[in-house]
KOLDRENMI-572778 format. One record per residue: residue in one letter; z, x, y of N, C-alpha, C in turn. Coordinates in steps of 0.05 Angstrom, whole numbers, padded with zeros to 5 digits, always signed. Layout:
<nodes>
AZXYZXYZXY;...
</nodes>
This chain:
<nodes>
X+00080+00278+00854+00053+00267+00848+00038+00286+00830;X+00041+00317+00835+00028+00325+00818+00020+00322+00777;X+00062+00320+00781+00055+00311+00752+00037+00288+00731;X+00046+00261+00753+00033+00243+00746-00003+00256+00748;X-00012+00266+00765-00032+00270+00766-00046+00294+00744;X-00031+00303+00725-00033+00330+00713-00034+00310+00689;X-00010+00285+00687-00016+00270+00665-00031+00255+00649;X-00039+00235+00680-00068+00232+00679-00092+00238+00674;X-00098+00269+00686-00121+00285+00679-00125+00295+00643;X-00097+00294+00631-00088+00290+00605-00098+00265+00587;X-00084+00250+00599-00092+00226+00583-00120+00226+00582;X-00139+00223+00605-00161+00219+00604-00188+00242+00587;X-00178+00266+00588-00192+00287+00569-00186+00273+00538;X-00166+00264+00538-00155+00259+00500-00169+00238+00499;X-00173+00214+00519-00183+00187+00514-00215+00193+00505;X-00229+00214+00528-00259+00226+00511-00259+00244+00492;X-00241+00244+00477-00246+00269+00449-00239+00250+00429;X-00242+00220+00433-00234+00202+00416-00248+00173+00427;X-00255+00156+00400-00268+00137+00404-00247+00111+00417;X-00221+00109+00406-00197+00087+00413-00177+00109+00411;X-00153+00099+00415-00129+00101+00415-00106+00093+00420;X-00080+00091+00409-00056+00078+00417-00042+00083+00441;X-00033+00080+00456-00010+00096+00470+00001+00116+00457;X+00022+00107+00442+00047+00122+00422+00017+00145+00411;X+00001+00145+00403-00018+00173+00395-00029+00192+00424;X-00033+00178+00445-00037+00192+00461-00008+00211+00469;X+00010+00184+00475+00037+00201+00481+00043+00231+00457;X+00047+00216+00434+00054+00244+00416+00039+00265+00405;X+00003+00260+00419-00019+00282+00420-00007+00300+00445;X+00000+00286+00457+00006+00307+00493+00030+00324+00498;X+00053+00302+00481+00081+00320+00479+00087+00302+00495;X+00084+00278+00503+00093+00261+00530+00109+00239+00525;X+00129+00235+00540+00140+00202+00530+00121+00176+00536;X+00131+00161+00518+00110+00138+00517+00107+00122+00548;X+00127+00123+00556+00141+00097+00583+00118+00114+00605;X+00122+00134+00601+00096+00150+00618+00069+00150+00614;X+00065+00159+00590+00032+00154+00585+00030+00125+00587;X+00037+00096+00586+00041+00071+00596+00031+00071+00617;X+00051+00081+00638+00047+00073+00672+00015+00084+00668;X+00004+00105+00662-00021+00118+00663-00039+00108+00662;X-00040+00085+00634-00055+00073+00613-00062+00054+00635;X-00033+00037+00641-00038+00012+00667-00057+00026+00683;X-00050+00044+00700-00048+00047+00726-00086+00054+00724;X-00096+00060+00703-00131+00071+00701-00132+00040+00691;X-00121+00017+00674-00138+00006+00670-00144-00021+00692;X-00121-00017+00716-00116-00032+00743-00141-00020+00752;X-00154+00005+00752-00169+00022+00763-00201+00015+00751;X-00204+00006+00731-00222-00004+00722-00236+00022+00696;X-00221+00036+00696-00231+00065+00682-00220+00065+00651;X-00206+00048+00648-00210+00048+00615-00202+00009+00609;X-00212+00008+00579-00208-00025+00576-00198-00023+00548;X-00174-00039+00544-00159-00051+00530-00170-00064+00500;X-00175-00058+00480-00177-00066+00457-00158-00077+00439;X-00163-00108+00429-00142-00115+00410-00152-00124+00384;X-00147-00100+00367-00161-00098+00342-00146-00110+00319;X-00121-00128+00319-00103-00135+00305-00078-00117+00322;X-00084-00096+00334-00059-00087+00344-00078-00078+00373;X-00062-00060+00388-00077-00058+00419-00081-00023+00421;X-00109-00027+00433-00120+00004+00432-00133+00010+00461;X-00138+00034+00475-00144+00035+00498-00175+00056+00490;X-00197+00059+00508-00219+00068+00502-00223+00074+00542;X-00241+00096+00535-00261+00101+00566-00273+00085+00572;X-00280+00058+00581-00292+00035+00590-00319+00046+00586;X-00343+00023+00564-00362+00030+00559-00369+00057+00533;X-00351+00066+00526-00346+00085+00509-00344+00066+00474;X-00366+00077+00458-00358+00063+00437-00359+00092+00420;
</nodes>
């Protein structure tokens, strides 16, 4: 658990040092595989803590964050 939870705490610092973002940029800002930063992406936005943007392609943001 820790990792996922180390990943997490990851993703979510990079998601506020940035207005949007891809998966594939979060993953290859972190050093992380994608299939992981994924489960993450789901698993906060099941959580209600980030929301889904589809700009012509799909972007994730801090919910409320423009």
């Amino acid at each position: 658990m820790g990792e996922a939870s180390d990943l997490r705490e990851k993703v979510l610092a990079y998601l506020n040092s940035v207005s949007k973002a891809k998966t594939r940029e979060i993953a290859d800002a972190l050093g992380e595989k994608k299939s992981n930063v994924d489960q993450v992406v789901r698993d906060l936005g099941n959580e209600d803590i980030i929301e889904f943007l589809y700009l012509g392609t799909s972007y994730v943001r801090i919910k409320g964050k423009e």
